[in-house]
C-alpha positions in Angstrom: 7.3 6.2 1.9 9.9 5.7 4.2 11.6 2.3 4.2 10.9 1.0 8.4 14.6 1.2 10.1 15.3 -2.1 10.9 15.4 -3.6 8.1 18.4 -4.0 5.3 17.3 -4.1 1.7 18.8 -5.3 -1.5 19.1 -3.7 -4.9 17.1 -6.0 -6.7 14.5 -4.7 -3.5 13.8 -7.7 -1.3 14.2 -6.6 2.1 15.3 -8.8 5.5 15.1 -8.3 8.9 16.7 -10.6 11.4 15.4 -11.8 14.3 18.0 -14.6 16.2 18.9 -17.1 13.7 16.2 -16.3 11.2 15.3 -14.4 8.8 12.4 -13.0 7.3 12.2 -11.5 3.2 9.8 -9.9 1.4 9.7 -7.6 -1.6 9.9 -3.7 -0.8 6.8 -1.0 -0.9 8.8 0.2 -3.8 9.0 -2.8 -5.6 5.1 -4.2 -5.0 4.4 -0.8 -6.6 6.5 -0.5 -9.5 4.6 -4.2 -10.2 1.0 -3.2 -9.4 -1.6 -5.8 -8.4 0.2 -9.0 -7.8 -1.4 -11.9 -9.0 0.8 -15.2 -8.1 3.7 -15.7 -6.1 5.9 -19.1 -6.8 8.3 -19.8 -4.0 10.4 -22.8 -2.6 9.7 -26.0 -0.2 10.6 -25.8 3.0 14.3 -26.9 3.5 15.5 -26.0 0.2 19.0 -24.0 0.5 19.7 -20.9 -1.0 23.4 -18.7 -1.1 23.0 -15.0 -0.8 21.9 -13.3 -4.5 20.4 -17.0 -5.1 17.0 -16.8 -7.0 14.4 -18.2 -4.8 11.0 -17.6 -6.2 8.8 -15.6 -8.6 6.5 -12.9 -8.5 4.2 -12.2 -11.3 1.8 -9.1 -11.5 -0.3 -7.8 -14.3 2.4 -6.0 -15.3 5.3 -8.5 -15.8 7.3 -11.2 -13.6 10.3 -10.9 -11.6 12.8 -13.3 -9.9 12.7 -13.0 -6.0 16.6 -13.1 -4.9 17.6 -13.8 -1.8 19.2 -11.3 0.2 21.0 -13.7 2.8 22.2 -17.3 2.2 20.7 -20.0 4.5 17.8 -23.0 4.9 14.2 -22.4 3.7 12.1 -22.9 7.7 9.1 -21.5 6.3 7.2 -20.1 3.6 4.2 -17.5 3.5 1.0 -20.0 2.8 -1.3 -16.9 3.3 0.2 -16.7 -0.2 -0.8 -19.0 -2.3 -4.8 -17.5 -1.5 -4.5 -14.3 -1.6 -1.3 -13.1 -2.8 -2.4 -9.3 -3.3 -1.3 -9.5 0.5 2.2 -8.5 -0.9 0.5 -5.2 -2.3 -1.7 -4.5 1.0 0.9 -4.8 3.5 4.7 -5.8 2.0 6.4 -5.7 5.3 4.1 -7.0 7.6 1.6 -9.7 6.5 2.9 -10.0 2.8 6.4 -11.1 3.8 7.7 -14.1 1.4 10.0 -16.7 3.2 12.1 -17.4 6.5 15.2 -18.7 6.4 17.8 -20.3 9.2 20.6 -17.6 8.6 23.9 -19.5 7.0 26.2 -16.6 8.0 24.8 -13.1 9.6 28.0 -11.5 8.8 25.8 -11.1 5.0 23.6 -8.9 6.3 26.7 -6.2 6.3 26.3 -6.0 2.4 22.8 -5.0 2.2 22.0 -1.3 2.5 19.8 0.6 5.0 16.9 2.2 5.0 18.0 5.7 4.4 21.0 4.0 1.5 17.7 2.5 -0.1 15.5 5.0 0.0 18.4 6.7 -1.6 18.7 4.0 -4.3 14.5 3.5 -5.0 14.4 7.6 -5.6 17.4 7.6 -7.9 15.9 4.8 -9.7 12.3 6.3 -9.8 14.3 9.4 -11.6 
């Protein structure tokens, strides 16, 4: 699968896409897979401020469990409650409905270190290998 074009992704696979002064993060189609069914997602409170590379939360599948790190520093605005019921929404759709957390951006200028689609595409097949 093709990673969607405007968003820029993270080696650890969270991916962000920026929208004004927000941002929103999720894990990638790559990653949710790699996990399989995901059973519980722990994130932060609302407010909460994380630095770029910052752990921010916890994903556990029946597989294993994985820190969630932040691609982009800033302010926790709002978390995915949809979550916290049905959290296999990460597995049914990672980019849309299944996102994680929004964040007031600290400093856009971040966003330049993250890769793009077609880098991490690159990157998930090399690592798939």
């Amino acid at each position: 699968m093709k990673s969607p074009e405007q968003l820029r992704f993270t080696r650890e696979h969270e991916w962000v896409r920026i929208e004004d002064d927000h941002a929103t993060i999720g894990i990638t189609d790559h990653a949710q897979d790699a996990l399989g069914d995901i059973v519980y997602v722990e994130l932060p409170e609302v407010g909460e401020v994380f630095d770029q590379d910052d752990v921010f939360g916890v994903v556990e599948s029946v597989k294993t469990t994985s820190d969630l790190y932040s691609p982009i520093g800033g302010t926790i605005a709002e978390i995915n409650e949809a979550l916290v019921e049905n959290s296999g929404l990460v597995n049914d759709d990672c980019y849309g409905e299944g996102w994680l957390i929004r964040i007031k951006l600290k400093d856009p200028a971040e966003t330049e270190k993250l890769m793009t689609a077609a880098q991490y595409d690159l990157f998930a097949a090399e690592e798939s290998e």
